[in-house]
C-alpha positions as CSV (number, residue, x, y, z in Angstrom):
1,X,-5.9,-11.9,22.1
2,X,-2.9,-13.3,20.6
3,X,-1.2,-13.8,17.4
4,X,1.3,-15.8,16.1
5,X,3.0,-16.6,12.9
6,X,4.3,-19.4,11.4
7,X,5.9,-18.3,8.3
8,X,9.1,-17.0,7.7
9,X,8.2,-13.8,6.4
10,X,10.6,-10.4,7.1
11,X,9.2,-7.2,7.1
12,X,10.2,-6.5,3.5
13,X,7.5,-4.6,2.0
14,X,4.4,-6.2,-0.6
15,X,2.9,-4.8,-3.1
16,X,-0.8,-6.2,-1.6
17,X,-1.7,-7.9,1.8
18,X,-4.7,-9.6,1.4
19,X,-6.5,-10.7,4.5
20,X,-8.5,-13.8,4.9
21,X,-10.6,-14.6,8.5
22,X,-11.8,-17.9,8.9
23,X,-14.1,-19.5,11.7
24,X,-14.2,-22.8,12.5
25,X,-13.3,-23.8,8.6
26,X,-10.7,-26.5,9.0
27,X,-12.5,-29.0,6.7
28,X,-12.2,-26.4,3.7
29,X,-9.5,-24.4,4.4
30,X,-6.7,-26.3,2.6
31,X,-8.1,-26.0,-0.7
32,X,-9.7,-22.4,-0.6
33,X,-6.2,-21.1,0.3
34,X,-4.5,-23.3,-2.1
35,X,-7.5,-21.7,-4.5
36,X,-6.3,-18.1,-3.6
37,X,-2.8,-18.8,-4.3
38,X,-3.5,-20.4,-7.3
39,X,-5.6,-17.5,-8.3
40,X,-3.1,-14.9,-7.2
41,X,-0.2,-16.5,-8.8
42,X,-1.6,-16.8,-12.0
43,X,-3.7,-13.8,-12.4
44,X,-1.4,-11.1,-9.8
45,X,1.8,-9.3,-11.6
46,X,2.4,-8.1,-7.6
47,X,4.3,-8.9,-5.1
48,X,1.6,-10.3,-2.1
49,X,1.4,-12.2,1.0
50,X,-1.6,-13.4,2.7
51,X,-2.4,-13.4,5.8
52,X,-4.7,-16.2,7.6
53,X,-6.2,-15.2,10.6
54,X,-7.8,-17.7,12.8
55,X,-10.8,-16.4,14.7
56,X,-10.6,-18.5,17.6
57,X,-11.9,-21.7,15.6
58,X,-13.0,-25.0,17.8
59,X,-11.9,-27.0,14.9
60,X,-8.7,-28.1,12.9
61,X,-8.5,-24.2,11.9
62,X,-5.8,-23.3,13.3
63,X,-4.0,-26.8,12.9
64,X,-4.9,-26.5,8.7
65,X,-3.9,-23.1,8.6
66,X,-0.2,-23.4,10.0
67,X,0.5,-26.7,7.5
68,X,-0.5,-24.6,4.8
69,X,1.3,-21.9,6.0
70,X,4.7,-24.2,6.6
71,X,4.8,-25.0,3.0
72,X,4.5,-21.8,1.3
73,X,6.4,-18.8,2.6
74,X,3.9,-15.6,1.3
75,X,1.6,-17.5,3.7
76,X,1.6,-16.2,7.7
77,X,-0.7,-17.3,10.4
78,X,-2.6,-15.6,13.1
79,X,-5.1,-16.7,15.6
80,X,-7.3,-14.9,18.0
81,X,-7.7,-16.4,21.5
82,X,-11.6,-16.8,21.2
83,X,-14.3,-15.8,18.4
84,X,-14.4,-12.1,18.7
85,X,-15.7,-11.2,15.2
86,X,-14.8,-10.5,11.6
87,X,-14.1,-6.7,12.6
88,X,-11.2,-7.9,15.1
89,X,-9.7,-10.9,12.7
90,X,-9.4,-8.3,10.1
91,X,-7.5,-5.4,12.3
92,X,-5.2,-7.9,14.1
93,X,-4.7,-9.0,10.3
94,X,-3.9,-5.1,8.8
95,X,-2.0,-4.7,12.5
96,X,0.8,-7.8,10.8
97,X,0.6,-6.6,7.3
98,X,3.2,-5.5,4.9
99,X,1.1,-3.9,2.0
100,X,0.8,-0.7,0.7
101,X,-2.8,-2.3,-0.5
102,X,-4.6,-4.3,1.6
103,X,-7.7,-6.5,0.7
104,X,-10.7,-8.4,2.5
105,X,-11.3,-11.5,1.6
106,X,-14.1,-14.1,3.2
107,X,-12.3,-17.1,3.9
108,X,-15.6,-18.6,2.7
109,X,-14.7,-18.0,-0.7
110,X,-18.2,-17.0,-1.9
111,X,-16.4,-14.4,-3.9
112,X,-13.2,-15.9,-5.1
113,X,-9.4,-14.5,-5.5
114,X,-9.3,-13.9,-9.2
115,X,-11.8,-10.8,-9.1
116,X,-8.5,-8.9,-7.3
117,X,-6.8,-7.8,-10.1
118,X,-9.9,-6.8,-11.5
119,X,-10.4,-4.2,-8.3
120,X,-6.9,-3.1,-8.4
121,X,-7.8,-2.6,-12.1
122,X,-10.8,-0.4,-11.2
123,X,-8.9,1.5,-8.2
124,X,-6.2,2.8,-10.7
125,X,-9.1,3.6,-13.6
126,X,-11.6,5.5,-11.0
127,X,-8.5,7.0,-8.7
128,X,-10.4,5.4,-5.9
129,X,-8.9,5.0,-2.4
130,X,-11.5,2.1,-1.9
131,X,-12.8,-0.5,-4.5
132,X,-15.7,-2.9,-2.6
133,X,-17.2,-5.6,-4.4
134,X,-21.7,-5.4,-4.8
135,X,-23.7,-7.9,-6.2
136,X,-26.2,-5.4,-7.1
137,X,-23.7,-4.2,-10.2
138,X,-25.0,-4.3,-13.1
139,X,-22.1,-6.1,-14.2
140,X,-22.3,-8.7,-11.2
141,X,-23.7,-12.2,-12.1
142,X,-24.8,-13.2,-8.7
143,X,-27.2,-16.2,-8.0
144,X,-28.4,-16.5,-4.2
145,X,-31.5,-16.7,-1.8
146,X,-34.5,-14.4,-2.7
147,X,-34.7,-13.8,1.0
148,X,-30.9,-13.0,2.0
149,X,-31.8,-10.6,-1.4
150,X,-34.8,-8.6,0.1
151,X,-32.1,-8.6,3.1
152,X,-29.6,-7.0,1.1
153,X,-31.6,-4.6,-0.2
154,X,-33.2,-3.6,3.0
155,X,-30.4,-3.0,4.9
156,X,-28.9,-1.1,2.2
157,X,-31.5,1.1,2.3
158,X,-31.2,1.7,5.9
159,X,-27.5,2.7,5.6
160,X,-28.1,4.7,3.0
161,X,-30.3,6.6,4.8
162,X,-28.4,6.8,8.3
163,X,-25.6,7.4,6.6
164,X,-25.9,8.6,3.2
165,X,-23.1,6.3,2.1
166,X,-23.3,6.2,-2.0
167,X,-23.1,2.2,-2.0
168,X,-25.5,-0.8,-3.2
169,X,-23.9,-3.2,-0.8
170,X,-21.8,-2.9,2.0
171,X,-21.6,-6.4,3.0
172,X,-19.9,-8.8,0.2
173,X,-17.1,-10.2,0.8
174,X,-14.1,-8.5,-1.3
175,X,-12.8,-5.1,-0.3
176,X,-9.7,-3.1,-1.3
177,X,-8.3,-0.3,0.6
178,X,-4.8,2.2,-0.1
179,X,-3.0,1.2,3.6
180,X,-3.8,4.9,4.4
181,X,-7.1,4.9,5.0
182,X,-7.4,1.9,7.3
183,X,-4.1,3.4,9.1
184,X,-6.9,6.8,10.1
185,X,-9.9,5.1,10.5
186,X,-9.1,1.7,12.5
187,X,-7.8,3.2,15.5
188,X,-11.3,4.6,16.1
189,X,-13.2,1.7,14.7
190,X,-15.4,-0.3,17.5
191,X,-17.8,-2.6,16.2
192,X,-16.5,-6.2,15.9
193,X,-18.6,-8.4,14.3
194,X,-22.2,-7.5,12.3
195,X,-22.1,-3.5,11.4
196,X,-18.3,-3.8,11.8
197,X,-17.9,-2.9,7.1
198,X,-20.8,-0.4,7.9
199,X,-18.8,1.2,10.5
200,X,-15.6,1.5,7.9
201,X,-17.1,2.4,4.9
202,X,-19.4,5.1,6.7
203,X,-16.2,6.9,7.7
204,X,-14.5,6.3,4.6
205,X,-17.4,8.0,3.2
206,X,-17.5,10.9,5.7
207,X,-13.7,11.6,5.3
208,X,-13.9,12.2,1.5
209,X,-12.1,9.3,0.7
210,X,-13.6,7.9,-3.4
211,X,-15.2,4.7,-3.1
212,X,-15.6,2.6,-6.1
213,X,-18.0,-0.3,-6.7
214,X,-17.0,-3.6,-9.0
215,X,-18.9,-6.0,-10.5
216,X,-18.3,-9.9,-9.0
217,X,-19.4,-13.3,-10.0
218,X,-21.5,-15.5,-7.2
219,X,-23.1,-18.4,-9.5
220,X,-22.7,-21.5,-7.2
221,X,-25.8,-21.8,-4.9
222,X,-24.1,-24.9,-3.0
223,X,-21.9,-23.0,-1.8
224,X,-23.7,-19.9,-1.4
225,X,-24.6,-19.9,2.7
226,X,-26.1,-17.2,4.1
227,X,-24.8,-17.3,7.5
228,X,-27.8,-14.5,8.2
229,X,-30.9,-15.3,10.8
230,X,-32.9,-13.4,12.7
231,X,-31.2,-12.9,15.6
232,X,-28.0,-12.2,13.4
233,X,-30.6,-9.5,11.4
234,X,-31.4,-7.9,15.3
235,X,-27.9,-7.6,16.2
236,X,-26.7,-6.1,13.1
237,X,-29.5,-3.2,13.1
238,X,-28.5,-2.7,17.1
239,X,-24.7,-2.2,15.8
240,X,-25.9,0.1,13.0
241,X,-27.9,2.5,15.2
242,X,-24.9,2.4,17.8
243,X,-22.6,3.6,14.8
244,X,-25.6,6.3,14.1
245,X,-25.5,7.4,17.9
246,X,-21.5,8.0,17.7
247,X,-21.2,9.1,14.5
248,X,-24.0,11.9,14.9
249,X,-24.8,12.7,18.1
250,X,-21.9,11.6,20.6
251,X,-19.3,12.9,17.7
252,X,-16.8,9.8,18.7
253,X,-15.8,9.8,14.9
254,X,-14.6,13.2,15.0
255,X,-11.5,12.5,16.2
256,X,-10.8,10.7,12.8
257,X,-11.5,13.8,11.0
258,X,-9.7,16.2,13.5
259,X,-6.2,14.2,13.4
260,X,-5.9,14.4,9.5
261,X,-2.4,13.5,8.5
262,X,-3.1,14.5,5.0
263,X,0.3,15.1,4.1
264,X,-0.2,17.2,1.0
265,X,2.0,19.9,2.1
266,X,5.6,19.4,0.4
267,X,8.7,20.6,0.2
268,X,10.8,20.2,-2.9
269,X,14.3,21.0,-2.3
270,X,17.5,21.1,-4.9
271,X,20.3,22.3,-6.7
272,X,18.7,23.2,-9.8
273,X,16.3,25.7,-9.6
274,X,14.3,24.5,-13.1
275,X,14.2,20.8,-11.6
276,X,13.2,21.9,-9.0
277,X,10.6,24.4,-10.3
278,X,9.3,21.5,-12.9
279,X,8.9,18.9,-9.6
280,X,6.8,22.1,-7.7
281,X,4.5,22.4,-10.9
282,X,3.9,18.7,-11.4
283,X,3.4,17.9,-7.8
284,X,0.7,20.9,-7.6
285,X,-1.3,19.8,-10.5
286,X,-2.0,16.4,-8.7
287,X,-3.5,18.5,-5.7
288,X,-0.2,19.1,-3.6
289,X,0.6,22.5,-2.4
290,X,4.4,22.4,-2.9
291,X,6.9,24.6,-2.1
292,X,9.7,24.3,-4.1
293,X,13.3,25.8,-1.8
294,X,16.0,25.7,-4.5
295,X,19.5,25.9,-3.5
296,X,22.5,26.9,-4.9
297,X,26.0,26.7,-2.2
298,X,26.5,26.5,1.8
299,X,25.8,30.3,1.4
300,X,22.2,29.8,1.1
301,X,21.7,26.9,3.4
302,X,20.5,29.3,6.0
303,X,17.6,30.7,3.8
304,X,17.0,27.3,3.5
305,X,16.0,26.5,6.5
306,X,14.2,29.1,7.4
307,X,11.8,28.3,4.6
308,X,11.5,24.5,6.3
309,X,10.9,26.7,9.5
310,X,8.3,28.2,7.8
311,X,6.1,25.1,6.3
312,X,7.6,21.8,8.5
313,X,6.5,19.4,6.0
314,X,5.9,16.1,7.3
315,X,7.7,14.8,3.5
316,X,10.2,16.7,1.6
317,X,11.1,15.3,-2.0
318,X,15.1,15.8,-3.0
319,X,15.3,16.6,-6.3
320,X,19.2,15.0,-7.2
321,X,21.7,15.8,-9.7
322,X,22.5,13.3,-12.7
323,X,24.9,10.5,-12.1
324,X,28.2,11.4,-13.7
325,X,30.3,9.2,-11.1
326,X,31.4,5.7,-10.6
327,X,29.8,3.6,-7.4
328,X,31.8,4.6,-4.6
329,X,32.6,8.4,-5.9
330,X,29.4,10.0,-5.1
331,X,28.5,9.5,-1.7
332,X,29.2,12.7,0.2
333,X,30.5,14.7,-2.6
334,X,27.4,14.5,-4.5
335,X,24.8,13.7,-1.4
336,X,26.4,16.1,1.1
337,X,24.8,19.1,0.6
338,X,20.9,17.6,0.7
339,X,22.1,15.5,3.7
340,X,23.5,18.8,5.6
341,X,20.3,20.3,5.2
342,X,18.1,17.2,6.1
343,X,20.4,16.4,9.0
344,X,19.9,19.8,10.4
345,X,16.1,20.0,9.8
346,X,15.8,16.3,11.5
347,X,17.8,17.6,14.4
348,X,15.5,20.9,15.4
349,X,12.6,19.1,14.8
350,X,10.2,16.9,16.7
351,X,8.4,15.1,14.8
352,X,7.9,12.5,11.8
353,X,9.8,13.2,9.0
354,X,10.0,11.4,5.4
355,X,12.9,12.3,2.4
356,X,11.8,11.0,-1.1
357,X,15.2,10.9,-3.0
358,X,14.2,11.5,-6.7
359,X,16.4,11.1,-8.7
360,X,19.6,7.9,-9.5
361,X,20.8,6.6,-6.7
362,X,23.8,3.8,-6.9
363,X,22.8,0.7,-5.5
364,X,23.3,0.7,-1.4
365,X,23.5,4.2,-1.3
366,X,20.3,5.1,0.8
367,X,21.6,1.9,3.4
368,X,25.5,2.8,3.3
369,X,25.5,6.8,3.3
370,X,22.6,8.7,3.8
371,X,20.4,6.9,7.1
372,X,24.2,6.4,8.8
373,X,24.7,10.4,7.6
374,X,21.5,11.4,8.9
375,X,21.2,9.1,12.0
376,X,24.6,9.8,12.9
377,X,24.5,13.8,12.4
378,X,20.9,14.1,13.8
379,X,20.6,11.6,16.7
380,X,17.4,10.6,15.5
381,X,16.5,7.0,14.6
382,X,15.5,5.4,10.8
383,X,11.9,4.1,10.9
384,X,10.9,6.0,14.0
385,X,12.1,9.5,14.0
386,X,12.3,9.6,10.1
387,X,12.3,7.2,6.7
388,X,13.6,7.6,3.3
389,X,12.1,6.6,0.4
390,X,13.7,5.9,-3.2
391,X,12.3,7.6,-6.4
392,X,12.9,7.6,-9.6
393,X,13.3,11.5,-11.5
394,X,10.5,13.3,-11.7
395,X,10.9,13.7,-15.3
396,X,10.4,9.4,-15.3
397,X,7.6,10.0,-13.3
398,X,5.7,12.5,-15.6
399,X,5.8,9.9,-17.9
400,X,3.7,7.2,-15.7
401,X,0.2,8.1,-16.8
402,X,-1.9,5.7,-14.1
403,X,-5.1,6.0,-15.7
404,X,-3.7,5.1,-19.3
405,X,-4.7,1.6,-20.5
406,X,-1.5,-0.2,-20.2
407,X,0.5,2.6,-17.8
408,X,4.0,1.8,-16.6
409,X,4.9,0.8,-13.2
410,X,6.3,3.2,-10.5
411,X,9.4,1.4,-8.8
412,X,9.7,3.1,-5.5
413,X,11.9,1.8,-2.4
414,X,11.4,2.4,1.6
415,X,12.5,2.0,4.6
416,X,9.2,1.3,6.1
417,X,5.3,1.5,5.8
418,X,4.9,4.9,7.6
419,X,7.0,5.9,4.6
420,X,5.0,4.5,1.9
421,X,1.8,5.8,3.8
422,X,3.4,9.3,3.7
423,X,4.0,8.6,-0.1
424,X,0.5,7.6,-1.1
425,X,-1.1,10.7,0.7
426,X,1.0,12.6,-1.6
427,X,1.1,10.8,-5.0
428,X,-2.7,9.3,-4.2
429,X,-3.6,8.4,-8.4
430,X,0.3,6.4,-9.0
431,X,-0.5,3.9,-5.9
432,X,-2.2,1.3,-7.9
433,X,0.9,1.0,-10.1
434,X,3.8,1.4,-7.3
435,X,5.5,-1.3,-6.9
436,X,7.4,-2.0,-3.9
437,X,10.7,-2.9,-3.0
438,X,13.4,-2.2,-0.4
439,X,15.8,0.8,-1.3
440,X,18.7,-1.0,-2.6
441,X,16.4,-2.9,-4.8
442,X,15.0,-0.3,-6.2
443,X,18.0,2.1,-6.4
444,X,19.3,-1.3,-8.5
445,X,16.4,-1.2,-10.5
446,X,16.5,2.6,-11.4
447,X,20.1,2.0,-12.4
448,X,19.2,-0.7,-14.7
449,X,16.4,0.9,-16.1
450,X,19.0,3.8,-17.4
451,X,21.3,1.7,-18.7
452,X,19.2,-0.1,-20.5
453,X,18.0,3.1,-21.9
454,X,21.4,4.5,-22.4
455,X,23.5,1.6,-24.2
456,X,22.2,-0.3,-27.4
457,X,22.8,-2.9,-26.3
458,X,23.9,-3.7,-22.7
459,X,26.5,-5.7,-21.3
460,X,24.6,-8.4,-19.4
461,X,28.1,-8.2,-17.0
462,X,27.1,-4.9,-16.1
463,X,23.7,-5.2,-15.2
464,X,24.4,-8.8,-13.5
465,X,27.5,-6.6,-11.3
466,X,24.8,-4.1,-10.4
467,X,22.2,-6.6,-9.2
468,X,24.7,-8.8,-7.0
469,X,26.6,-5.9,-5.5
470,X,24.1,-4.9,-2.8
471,X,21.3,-6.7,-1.3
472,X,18.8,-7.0,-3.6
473,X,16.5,-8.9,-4.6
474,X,17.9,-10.0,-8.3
475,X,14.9,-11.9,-9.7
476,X,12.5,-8.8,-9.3
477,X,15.3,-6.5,-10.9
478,X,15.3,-8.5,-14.1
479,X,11.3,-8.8,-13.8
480,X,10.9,-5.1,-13.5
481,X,13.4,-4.3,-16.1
482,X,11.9,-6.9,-18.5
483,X,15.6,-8.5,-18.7
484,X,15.6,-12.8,-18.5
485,X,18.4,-14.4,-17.7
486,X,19.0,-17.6,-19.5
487,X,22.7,-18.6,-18.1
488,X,23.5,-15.2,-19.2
489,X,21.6,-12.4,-19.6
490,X,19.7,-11.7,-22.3
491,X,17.4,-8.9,-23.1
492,X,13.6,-9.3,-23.7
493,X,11.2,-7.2,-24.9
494,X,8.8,-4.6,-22.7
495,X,11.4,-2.7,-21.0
496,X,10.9,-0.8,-18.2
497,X,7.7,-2.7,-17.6
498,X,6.4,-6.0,-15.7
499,X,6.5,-9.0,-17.6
């Protein structure tokens, strides 16, 4: 099995990932993924990539894919070395992905692109960790075969039954997961091809995790092709009672359940003890047991650590004083009592740890100061032994209500995806509206978002000096901040939100 990529993508983190396997579909695959971008550039306020895997295709697949994929950088190419199966196109797909959401999509088009933000939509409204699409909704407006329908409905039935998994259809061909979940349940996963969405979603089920259903629209009956026969139908129900056998009386699933890196155990650490108290409180009415370790002076550094000996979270959230400094005057001064503590935690211990810096941060700060302080003092290395991730104040965050008809986004910056996994375990209900960026971009975006809210009216200078004085990515600052720049700057309305 091997993969490779022709775009140009870095590792900088998306907002979505979507995932599209194809198989042997190189006289349609041009315009279905020019379809999907279409749809996703029109319809998606997100940052996205998508990802074409090839599953071993005896046609111009692979040949379609990469010209595509030359043309249009969010595009990146994969390709198994033979047909292997839905099940193993879509994990070597998640295995190359950069998004904190990831969705399914049948090359196939059957169900098209522009039902996504729909399912996001529905994830942030139901607090889901899953969104799949059924065309048994009573929303859905579906026109297909009566036969692949007595199908459906038969073998949902029989998975209900096996597995008592609370969905009217396992099978269509739109699916949106939070990163997490695949990250626990793939490793285990075995099934390849028919059962291979059975196997997920009973697991998903089995683990706790809230699936949600959404309606979708299938009205085409040209292009509706079942790709279902009989010996397709015999395979399938072998692969389902194979996932019975494991699942209940072999126990090969238990594993999943046994290694639960929940992450819901916190530490909230701080010079003020009411900010730190207020973090505590807000964190534990969202389901987190927090412990909030307030800290005054070097004096109590000690006491300190011994509460971090006591709970070893695997993420501790540093509450930070206000900015009252120029760029350049903070750094240690401000930083170097957190860092002295985080350094000396990351040095006795052995395994994974995650900061979440709440709180302003100048722009570069999290690149130029704290990893080389923490590296440096610890030994230990960024995006294996520990990652950082960039929040705004807690007090900004109490104001993001996710459920809310039109809620504000949540900027948040990382260093990698283990850290935004470690995030999302934690602040489960604010994924849907987190939106992604590297940690200067997002300390720049914080920053701008305060002076905006500080001045009357800001000096497009200063908010232009901010974006260009770090590596950031300029054009999403002044799309998150809802500033346009015409020449100049010049301010728009929606602040603070996505345009």
């Amino acid at each position: 099995m091997t993969a490779l990529s022709t775009s140009a993508n870095s590792r900088k983190l998306v907002d979505l990932s979507v995932l599209m396997p194809f198989f042997n579909h190189g006289a349609n695959l041009a315009e279905n993924v020019k379809t999907t971008l279409a749809d996703l550039n029109s319809l998606l306020q997100l940052s996205y990539e998508l990802i074409v895997v090839d599953d071993g295709s005896t046609d111009a697949t692979y040949q379609e894919a990469c010209r595509i994929a030359s043309a249009n950088p969010r595009v990146s190419v994969l390709r198994m070395d033979s047909n292997s199966g839905k099940g193993a196109a879509l994990r070597m797909g998640f295995a190359a992905s950069r998004g904190g959401l990831i969705c399914f999509l049948d090359g196939d088009l059957q169900i098209s692109a522009r039902h996504i933000p729909r399912f996001i939509e529905y994830m942030r409204l139901e607090s889901a960790d899953v969104v799949v699409a059924s065309k048994r909704h009573p929303l859905s407006v579906v026109d297909y075969p009566r036969t692949r329908r007595i199908l459906s409905r038969s073998y949902q039935l029989l998975t209900s039954t096996l597995f008592g998994v609370p969905l009217t259809d396992t099978q269509a061909g739109l699916k949106l997961f939070r990163r997490e979940v695949l990250e626990r349940i793939f490793p285990r996963g075995l099934v390849k091809r028919y059962a291979f969405d059975v196997e997920l979603l009973a697991n998903v089920h089995r683990l706790g995790y809230r699936i949600a259903e959404a309606p979708v629209e299938i009205t085409d009956q040209k292009t509706y092709k079942s790709h279902v026969d009989l010996a397709a139908v015999r395979r399938m129900f072998h692969d389902t009672m194979g996932i019975f056998y494991r699942m209940y009386i072999r126990g090969y699933y238990d594993a999943i359940a046994n290694d639960d890196p929940s992450g819901r155990d916190v530490v909230v650490i701080g010079r003020r003890r009411e900010t730190v108290l207020a973090t505590a409180r807000f964190l534990t009415a969202k389901e987190v047991t927090a412990h909030p370790v307030p800290f005054t002076d070097a004096d109590s550094m000690e006491a300190t650590l011994q509460e971090f000996s006591v709970h070893d979270p695997a993420i501790t959230f540093v509450c930070l004083d206000d900015l009252d400094r120029k760029p350049g005057e903070e750094d240690i001064e401000r930083l170097g009592p957190y860092l002295d503590i985080l350094a000396d935690i990351l040095g006795r211990s052995q395994d994974y740890k995650c900061f979440a810096f709440a709180g302003s941060l100048y722009p570069g700060t999290t690149l130029k100061t704290i990893v080389p302080y923490l590296e440096g003092s610890s030994q230990k290395r960024i995006g294996k032994d520990f990652d950082v991730i960039v929040l705004p104040s807690f007090d900004e965050v109490s104001q993001i209500f996710p459920q809310s008809q039109q809620p504000l986004p949540l900027p948040i910056g990382s260093t990698s995806l283990n850290a935004v996994s470690a995030l999302s375990r934690v602040m489960r209900e604010f994924v849907p509206v987190m939106i992604r960026m590297d940690p200067s971009t997002a300390e720049a975006a914080h920053y701008v978002q305060r002076l905006i809210r500080s001045e009357a009216t800001p000096v497009s200078s200063q908010i232009l000096d901010i974006c260009n004085s770090d590596d950031v990515d300029l054009e999403r600052i002044l799309r998150f901040t809802g500033v346009s720049r015409n020449g100049d700057l010049a301010l728009i309305g929606n602040i603070g939100g996505i345009s």
